[in-house]
C-alpha positions in Angstrom: 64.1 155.4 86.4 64.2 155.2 90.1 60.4 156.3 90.1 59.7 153.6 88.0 61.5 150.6 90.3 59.5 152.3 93.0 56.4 151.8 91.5 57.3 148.4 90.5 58.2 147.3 93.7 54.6 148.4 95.0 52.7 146.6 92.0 54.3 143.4 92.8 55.3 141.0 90.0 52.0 139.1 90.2 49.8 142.0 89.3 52.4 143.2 87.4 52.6 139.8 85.1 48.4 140.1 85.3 48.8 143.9 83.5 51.1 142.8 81.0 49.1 139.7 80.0 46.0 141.8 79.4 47.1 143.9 76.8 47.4 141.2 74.1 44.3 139.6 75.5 42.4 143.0 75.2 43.3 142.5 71.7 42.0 139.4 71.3 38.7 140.6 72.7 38.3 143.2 70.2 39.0 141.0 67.2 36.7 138.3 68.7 33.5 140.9 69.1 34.5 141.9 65.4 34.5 138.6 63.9 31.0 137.9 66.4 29.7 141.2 65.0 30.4 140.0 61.2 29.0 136.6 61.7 26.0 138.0 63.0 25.4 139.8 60.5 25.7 137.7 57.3 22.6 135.5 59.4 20.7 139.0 59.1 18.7 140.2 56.4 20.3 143.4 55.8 16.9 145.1 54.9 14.4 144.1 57.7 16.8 142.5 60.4 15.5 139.6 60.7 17.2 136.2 60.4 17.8 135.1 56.8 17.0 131.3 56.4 19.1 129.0 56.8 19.7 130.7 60.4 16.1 131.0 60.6 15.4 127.2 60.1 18.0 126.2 62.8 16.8 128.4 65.4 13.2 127.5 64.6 13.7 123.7 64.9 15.3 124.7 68.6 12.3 126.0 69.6 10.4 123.9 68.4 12.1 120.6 69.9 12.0 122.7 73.6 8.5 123.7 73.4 7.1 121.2 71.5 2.8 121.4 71.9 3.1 124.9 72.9 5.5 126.1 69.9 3.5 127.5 67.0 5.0 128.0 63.4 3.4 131.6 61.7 3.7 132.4 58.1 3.2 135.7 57.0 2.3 137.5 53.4 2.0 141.2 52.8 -0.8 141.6 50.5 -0.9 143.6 47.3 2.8 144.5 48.0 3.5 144.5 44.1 0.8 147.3 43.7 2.7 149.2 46.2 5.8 148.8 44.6 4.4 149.7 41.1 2.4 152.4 42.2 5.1 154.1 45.1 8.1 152.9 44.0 11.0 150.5 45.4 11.7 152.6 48.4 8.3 153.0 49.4 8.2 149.1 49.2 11.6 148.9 51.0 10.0 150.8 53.9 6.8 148.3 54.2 9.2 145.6 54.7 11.5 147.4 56.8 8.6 147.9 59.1 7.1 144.5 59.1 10.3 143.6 60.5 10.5 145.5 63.1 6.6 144.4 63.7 7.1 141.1 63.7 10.4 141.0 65.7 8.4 143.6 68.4 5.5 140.8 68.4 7.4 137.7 68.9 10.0 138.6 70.9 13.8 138.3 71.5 13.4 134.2 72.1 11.6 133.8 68.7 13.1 132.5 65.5 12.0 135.6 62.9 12.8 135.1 59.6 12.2 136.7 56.2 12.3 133.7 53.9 12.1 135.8 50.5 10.5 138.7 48.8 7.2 140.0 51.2 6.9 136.6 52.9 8.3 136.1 56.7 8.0 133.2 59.2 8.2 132.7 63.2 8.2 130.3 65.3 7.6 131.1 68.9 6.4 129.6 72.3 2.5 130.0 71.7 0.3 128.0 75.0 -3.2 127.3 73.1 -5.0 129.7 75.4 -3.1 132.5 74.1 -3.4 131.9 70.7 -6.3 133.7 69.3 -5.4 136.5 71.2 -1.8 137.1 70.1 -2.4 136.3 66.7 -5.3 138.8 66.1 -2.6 141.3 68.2 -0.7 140.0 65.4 -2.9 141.3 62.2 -3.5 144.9 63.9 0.2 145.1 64.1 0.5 144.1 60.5 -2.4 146.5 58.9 -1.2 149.4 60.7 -0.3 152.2 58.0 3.7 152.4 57.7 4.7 156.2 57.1 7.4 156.7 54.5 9.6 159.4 54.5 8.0 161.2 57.3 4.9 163.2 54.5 2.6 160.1 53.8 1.3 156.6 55.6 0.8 154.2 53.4 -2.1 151.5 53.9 -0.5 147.9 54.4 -2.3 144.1 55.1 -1.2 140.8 55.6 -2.4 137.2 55.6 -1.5 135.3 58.4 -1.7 131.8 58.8 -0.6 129.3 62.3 0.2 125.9 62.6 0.8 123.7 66.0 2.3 120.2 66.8 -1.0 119.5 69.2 -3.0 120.1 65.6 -1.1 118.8 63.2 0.5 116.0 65.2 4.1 116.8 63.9 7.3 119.0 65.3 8.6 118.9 61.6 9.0 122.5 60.8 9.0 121.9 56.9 5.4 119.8 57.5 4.0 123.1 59.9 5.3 125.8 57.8 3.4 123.9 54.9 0.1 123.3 56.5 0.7 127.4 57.9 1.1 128.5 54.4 -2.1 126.2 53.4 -4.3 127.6 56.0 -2.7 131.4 55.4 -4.5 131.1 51.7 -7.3 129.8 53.2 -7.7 132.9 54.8 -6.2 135.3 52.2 -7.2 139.0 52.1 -9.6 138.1 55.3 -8.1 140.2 57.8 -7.9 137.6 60.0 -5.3 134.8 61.2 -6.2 131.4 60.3 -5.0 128.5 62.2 -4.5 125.2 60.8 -6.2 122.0 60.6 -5.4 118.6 60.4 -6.7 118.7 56.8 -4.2 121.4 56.0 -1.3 118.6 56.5 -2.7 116.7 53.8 -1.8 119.3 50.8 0.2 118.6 48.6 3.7 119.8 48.5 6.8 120.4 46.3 10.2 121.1 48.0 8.5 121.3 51.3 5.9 123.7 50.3 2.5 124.2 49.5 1.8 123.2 46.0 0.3 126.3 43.8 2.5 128.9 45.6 4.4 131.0 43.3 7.7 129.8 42.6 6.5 126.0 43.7 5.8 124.8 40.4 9.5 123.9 40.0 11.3 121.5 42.4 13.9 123.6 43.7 12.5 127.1 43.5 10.5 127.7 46.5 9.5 131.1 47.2 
């Protein structure tokens, strides 16, 4: 006991009221990076990662009212990705999206918004300067038909359609209006192995719920793919 006043009498009451007020505060801390970690993770897609979309949508409108001209809004669609499910299986198919998430997330970076919006279809919006464009998004489509190896014996062949859309084109920051005339200009190009950018004519499509109309899952307001 006499040990113990020693010891106290060295500490000081300051540092030792400092100690004491820690420990319930360490507490605190933990709970708080718990209930952080949980949040996180229902704004995750708990197969590729990436953001799910409501999440998605805020952080892309962020970005997009920050870098404005030089934001660009990219749609993304893996192609024939029903005839490897049909033909592999579900877990094969689980792997191809698995890996175009970590693809695209690689690609655009930790201050992109990378979303997977449903089924094999994924959006980003990142800080794209004009002269950089072509560039990138070609670096893009390598990326994305790059055989994904499942279960360590076999690669599977994959491909994507990519389509871009930028305020400086379009004239608009509106994502629902870019992610449209993206998706519009993606058909354009579907199955081409190439990115295609968007036009000013790709605004003018037609649209149901914000989308492209003629998509699947578009023909019925409130069932957007």
């Amino acid at each position: 006991m006499d040990s113990v006043l020693r010891v106290q009498g060295r500490i000081g009451p300051r540092t030792l009221l400092l100690t004491t007020a820690a420990v319930p505060l360490t507490g605190w801390t933990v709970h708080a990076i718990t209930l952080h970690k949980r949040l996180a993770a229902k704004d995750k897609d708990p197969l590729t990662g990436l953001l799910r979309r409501d999440a998605y949508t805020v952080r892309a409108r962020w970005i997009l009212a920050r870098h404005g001209d030089d934001a660009a809004v990219v749609m993304v669609d893996a192609d024939h990705f029903k005839r490897i499910n049909d033909t592999m299986g579900h877990a094969a198919g689980d792997a191809v999206l698995a890996a175009f998430g970590t693809r695209l997330a690689a690609w655009a970076g930790p201050r992109a918004a990378v979303g997977r919006l449903g089924g094999d279809e994924f959006a980003v919006v990142l800080r794209l300067p004009a002269d950089r464009r072509e560039q990138r998004l070609a670096q893009l489509v390598r990326m994305l038909h790059t055989p994904v190896t499942v279960d360590d014996e076999w690669a599977v062949p994959v491909a994507a359609s990519v389509g871009a859309a930028t305020p400086d084109v379009t004239g608009s920051r509106a994502l629902s209006m870019l992610q449209r005339a993206a998706d519009a200009a993606l058909y354009d190009g579907k199955h081409s192995g190439r990115a295609r950018l968007a036009t000013a004519e790709h605004v003018t499509v037609p649209s149901i719920n914000g989308r492209r109309a003629g998509r699947p899952g578009t023909s019925v307001w409130g069932q957007a793919a």
